[in-house]
N, C-alpha and C positions, 0 to 999 in steps of 0.2 A: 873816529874822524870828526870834528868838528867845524863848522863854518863861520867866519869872519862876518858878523855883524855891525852893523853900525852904531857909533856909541846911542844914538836914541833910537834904537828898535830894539837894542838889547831890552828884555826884559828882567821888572824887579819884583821885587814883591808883591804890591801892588800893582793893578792895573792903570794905567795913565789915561781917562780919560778926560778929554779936555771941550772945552766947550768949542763948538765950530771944526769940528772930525771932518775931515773930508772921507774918510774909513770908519766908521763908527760900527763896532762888532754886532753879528746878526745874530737872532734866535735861531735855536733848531727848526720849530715851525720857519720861520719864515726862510732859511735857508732852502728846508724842505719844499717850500711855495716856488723858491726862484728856480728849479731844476726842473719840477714837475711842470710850469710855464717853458722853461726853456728845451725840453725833451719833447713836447708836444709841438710845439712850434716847429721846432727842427723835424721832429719825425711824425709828422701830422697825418701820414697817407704810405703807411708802407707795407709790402707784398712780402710774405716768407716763406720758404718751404722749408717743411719739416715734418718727421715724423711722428704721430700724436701717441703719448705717453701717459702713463697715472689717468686715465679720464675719470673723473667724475662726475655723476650728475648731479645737484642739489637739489632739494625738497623744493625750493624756490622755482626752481624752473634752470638756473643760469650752470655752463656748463664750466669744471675745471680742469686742465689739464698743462702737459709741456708740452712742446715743440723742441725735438732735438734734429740734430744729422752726429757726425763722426765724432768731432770736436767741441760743442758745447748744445748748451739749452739755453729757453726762453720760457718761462712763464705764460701762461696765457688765460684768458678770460671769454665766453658768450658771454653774454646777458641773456637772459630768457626772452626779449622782446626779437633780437635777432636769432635764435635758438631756432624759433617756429619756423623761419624761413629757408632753414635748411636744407638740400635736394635731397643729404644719407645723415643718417643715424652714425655720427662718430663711435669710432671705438680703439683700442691702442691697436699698435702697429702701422695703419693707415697712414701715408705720403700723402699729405697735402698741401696744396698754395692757399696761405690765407693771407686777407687783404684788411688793413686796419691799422688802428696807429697806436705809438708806441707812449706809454704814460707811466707817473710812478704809485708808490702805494708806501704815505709817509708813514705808516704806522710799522713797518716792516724795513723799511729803508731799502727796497726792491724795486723795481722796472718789469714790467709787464708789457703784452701786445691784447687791446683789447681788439680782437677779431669779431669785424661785423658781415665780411661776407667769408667762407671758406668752401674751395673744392676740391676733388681730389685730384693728385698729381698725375693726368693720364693716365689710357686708356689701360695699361700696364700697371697701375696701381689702384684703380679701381678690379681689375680680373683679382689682383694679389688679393684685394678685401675681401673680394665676392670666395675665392677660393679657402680661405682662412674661413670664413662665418657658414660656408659648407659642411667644414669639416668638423667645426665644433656642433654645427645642431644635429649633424650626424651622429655624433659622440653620445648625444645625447640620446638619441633613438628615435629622433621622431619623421625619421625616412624611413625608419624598419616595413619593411614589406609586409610582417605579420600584424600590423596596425590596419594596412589598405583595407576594405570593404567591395563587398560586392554590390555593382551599381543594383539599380532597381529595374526590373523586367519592361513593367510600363506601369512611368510614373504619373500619378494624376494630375500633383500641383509643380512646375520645377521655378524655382528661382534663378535670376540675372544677377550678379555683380559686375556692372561696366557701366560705362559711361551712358547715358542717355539719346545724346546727339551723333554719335558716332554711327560707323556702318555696320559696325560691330551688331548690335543688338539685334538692328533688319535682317540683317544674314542669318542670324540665330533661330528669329522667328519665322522666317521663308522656310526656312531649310524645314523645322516643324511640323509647319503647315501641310508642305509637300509631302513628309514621311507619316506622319499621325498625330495629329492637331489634338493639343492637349492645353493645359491652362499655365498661361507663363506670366511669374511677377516679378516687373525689377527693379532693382533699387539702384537707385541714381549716385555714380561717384565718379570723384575725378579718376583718372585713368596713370596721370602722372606731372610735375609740378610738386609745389609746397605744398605738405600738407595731405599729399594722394595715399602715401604709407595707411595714414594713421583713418582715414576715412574708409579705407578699403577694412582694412582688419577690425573698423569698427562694423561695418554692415556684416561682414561673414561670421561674427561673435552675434550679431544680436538676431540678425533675419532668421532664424529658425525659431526662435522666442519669441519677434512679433507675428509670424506667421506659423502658428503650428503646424497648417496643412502642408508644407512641402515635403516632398519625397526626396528632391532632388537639387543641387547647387551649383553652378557653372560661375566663375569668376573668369570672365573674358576679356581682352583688350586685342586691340588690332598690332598688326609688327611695327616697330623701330628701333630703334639704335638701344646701345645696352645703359646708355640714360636714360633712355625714354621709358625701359622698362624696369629700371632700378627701384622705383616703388614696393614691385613683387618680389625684391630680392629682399626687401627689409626684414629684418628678424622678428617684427611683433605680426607680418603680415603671415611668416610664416608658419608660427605658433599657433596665430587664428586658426587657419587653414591647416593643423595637425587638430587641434581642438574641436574643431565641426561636429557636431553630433550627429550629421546626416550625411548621405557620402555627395563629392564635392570633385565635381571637373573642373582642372585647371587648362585653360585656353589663352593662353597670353604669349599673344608674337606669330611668327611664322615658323615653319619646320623646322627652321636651323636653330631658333631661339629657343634659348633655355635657362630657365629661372629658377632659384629656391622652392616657390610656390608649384615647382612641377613635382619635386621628390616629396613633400608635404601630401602632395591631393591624392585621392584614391585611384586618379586615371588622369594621364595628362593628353591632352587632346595635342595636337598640333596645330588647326587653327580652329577658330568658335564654329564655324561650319562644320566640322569636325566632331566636335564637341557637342552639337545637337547631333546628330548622325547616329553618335554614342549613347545619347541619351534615350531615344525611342525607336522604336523598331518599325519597319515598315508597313504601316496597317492592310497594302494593297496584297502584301509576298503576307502577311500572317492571314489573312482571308482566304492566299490561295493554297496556303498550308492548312486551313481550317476545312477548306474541299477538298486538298488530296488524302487527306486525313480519314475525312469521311469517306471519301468513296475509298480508300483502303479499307476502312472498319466493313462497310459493305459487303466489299468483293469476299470476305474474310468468313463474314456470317454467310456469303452463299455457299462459299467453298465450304463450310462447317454443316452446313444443314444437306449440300450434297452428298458426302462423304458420310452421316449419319443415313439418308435416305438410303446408299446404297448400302452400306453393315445392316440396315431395319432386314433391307429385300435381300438378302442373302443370308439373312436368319432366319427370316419367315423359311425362302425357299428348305431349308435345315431342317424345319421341323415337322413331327408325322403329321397325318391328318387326324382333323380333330377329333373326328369320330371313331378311329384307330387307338386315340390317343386316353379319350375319355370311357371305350366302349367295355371294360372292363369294372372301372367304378361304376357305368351305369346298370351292368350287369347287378352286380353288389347290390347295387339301390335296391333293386327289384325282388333281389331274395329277402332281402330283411324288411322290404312291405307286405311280401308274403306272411313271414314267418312273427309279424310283430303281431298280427291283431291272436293268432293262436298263442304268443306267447302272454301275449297280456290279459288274454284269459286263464292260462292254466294259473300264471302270478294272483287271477284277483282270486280264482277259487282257494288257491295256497291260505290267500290273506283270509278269505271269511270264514274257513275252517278255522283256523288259528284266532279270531277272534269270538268266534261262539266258544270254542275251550275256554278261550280267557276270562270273557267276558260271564257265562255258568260260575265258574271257581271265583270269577271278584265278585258275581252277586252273593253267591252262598257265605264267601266269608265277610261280604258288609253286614249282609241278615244276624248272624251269630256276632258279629261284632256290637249292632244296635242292639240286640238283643240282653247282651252283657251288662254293657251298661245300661240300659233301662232294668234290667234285676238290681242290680246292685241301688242305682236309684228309687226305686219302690222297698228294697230292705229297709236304708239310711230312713227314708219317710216313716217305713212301720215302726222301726225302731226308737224315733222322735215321738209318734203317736202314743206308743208303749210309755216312755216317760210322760206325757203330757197327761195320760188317763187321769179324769177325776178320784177312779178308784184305788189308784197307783199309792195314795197318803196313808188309806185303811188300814196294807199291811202291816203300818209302823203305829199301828197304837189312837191312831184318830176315828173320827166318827163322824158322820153326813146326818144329818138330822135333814128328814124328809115329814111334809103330811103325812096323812093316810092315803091322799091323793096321787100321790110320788113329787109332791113340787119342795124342792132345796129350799129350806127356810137359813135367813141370813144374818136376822138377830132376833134375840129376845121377846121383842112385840111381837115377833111374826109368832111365836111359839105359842106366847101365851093365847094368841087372838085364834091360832087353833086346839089347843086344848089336847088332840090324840095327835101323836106322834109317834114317828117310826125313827129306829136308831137303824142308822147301817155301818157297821162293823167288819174288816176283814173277811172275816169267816162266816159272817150271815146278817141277819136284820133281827131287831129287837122293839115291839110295840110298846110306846107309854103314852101316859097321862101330865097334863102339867097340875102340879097339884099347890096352896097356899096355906102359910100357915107353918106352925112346927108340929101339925099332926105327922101320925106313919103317912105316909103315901099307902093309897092302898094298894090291893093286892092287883098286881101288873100281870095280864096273862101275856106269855113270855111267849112267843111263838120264834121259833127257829125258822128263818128264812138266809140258805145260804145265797152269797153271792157268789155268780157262777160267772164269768167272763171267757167266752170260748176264743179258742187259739185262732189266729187269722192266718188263711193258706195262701201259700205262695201265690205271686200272678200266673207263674208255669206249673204250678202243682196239679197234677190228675186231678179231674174232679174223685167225690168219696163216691163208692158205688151206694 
C-alpha cells in the first residue's frame, strides 16, 4: 500500500536542502536531547508500583533492577547517594511504590525511572518479604537449633546493643542490679531509620573483638510497629547475629513481636527486662541455695557420723572381752619367756662345743699347712745354696788357690807376693811354691787334704743321736 505524496516532499535522490528550512533535519544526539528534555519535563515526579526484578547491586554503590506487574516492565535505576537512605534492603519479588522520575539513556535508546525514594507496597507486602527472606536463611541453616549455645551461668562482663537514650537500656540495667549486679558495656546504635540495619550488625560483628572480656550479648530495642522494627529483620543484621562468637540474646519488641534476629540468637527474650532476667541469676535465691545447700551437707555429716557412731557401739558391744580375748596369747608369752633363756643356753653350749671341734681340726690343719710350705721353702733355699757353693766349680776340673792361711788369692801378684800356696781340688788340697825361672820347681811335698762338705739336715729332721 502506498501513500500519495506531494510532488515536493516526494523524495529524490538527493537530499534537498535549501537554505532558510523551516524543518531542517536533526542529529541522532540531538534528536536524542529533545525526548530526554521532553520525558523529564512531562514525567518529572512520578510514583510506580511494581514488582522488583533482576536486582543488582553495583561495586559503585548504585542499585539495578525492573519494575514489572502482569503486562509490562520499567527499567529502573538508585543511585548510591539515594541507596543509603533506604528503610529495606531490596531484593526481587518485593511490591513496591517508588517515587522518581522518568528520563531516557541515549546510549541504549531506553527509558528508565530513576527512583530516589522507594517503599514497600503495604503492610501485606512487606509480611510477603519478611516471609520469603525467612525461609531462605532458613534454607540456609542458620536457625538450626544445633547452632544455639548454652547461655552462661554468671557472666562477668555482658554487652548492650541498643540505643543509648532510650528506656531500653535503664530497664536492662535496673533489672541487673536488682538480680545480681554485674559489669554491663554498651554500644550505642540507632534502634531503627536509615542506616540502623547496617550499624547494628556492625556493633554485633565487631563488639566481641573490641571487648574481649564479654561473656555475654543482648541486642535490645523497645516495641513498635513491624517498621519500626524492620532494621532486625534485615539479612546482614541477621547473619551478624548467627555469626556471634559469644552467645547473644535477642530482645527486640514486645511478646507478640517477632523478628529474623529471634530465630538467629541463642535465646530470644521477649522483652530486654526479660532478657536481663535470663541473663543472671538471682544472687539473693543463689546465697539462699548456698545455705540450704550447706545446712543439707551438715545435716548429712551428722546423720553419717550418727549412724557410724552407732555400727562403732554395736560392734564394740560384739566383741569378747579383751582379756578373754588376748588371755591365751598372753598365756604363750609367758611360756616361751620361760623356755627361751633354757633354750638359749643349751643352743649356745650346742654352739661352743661345735666350735672347739672346729676350731682344734682348723688349727691342727693351718700348723701342717704352714708347715709345708715353710719345708718346701727352706728345700728351694738349700737347693739354691747347693748350686751357689764356692766349691760346687771343683768337681768339674777347677782349682781355688788359697794361702797357707786359707785367704782366696784372686790374681797373680797376690801369688807371687805369697810364695806358699795351697791348691784346693775336688777331691782334696795340694800345697805349692811359686817358683821363677826355667829351673825344675822343686820338689813340692804334696799333702793330701780332702775336701769334706757335710750334708745339711732337714729343718724337721731328728736331731743325730
Amino acid at each position: 500500500m502506498s501513500m500519495d505524496l506531494p510532488d515536493d516532499t516526494r523524495g529524490g535522490l538527493l537530499a534537498n536542502v535549501a537554505p532558510g528550512d523551516n524543518s531542517p533535519p536533526l542529529s541522532v544526539s540531538e534528536l536524542s536531547g529533545v525526548l530526554k528534555r521532553t520525558i523529564e519535563t512531562a514525567f518529572g515526579n512520578v510514583r510506580v508500583r511494581g514488582e522488583i526484578s533482576g536486582f543488582k547491586r553495583h561495586a559503585s554503590g548504585h542499585y539495578y533492577f525492573t519494575l514489572k506487574d502482569e503486562n509490562a516492565c520499567i527499567d529502573a535505576v538508585i543511585w548510591r547517594t539515594s541507596a543509603v537512605s533506604l528503610a529495606f534492603r531490596p531484593e526481587d519479588g518485593a511490591e513496591v511504590i517508588a517515587t522518581g522520575k522518568l528520563t531516557t539513556y541515549p546510549g541504549r535508546s531506553k527509558y528508565q525511572i530513576v527512583i530516589e525514594v522507594m517503599e514497600l507496597a503495604g503492610e501485606g507486602a512487606l509480611l510477603a518479604l519478611l516471609e520469603r527472606r525467612r525461609k531462605a536463611l532458613a534454607a540456609e541453616g542458620l536457625f538450626d537449633p544445633a547452632r544455639k549455645r548454652k547461655l552462661p551461668f554468671l557472666p562477668r562482663v555482658i554487652g548492650v546493643v541498643t540505643s543509648p537514650t532510650g528506656a531500653v537500656i535503664r530497664d536492662i540495667i535496673h533489672r541487673l542490679e536488682d538480680r545480681c549486679p554485674t559489669h554491663v558495656i554498651v554500644w550505642p546504635v540507632p534502634v531503627q531509620g536509615e542506616g540502623a540495619a547496617a550499624k547494628i550488625a556492625e556493633a554485633i560483628r565487631d563488639f566481641p573483638a573490641v571487648e574481649p572480656r564479654l561473656d555475654l550479648l543482648i541486642v535490645a530495642r523497645g516495641g513498635g510497629s513491624i517498621e519500626d522494627l524492620w532494621a532486625f529483620n534485615e539479612e546482614e543484621v541477621v547473619r551478624a547475629a548467627a555469626d556471634c562468637p559469644i552467645p547473644l540474646i535477642s530482645a527486640v519488641g514486645h511478646e507478640t513481636d517477632t523478628t529474623l534476629i529471634d530465630h538467629a540468637s541463642d535465646r530470644r527474650a521477649p522483652t530486654p527486662t526479660a532478657a536481663a532476667e535470663m541473663a543472671v541469676p538471682v544472687r539473693s535465691e543463689l546465697a539462699a541455695q548456698l545455705t540450704e545447700l550447706a545446712h543439707r551437707a551438715q545435716q548429712c555429716l551428722a546423720r553419717r557420723s550418727e549412724r557410724d557412731r552407732e555400727r562403732f557401739e554395736l560392734t564394740l558391744c560384739r566383741w569378747p572381752e579383751p582379756r578373754a580375748l588376748f588371755a591365751p596369747a598372753i598365756q604363750r608369752v609367758d611360756e616361751l619367756g620361760e623356755r627361751l633363756p633354757r633354750s638359749l643356753a643349751a643352743r649356745a653350749g650346742h654352739a661352743r662345743a661345735d666350735m672347739n671341734l672346729v676350731a682344734g681340726r682348723l688349727r691342727r690343719d693351718l700348723v701342717d699347712q704352714r708347715i709345708t710350705r715353710l719345708t718346701e721353702k727352706l728345700s728351694a733355699l738349700w737347693q739354691m745354696a747347693e748350686l751357689v757353693h764356692p766349691d760346687r766349680p771343683l768337681a768339674r776340673g777347677f782349682a781355688r788357690v788359697t794361702s797357707r792361711g786359707g785367704k782366696t788369692l784372686t790374681s797373680a801378684a797376690e801369688a807371687r807376693a805369697e810364695a806358699l800356696l795351697t791348691l784346693q781340688f775336688g777331691d782334696g788340697a795340694v800345697d805349692a811354691t811359686v817358683g821363677s825361672g826355667s829351673a825344675s820347681p822343686p820338689a813340692v811335698e804334696r799333702k793330701a787334704r780332702k775336701s769334706y762338705i757335710p750334708p745339711q739336715p732337714g729343718l724337721f729332721d731328728p736331731p743325730e743321736e
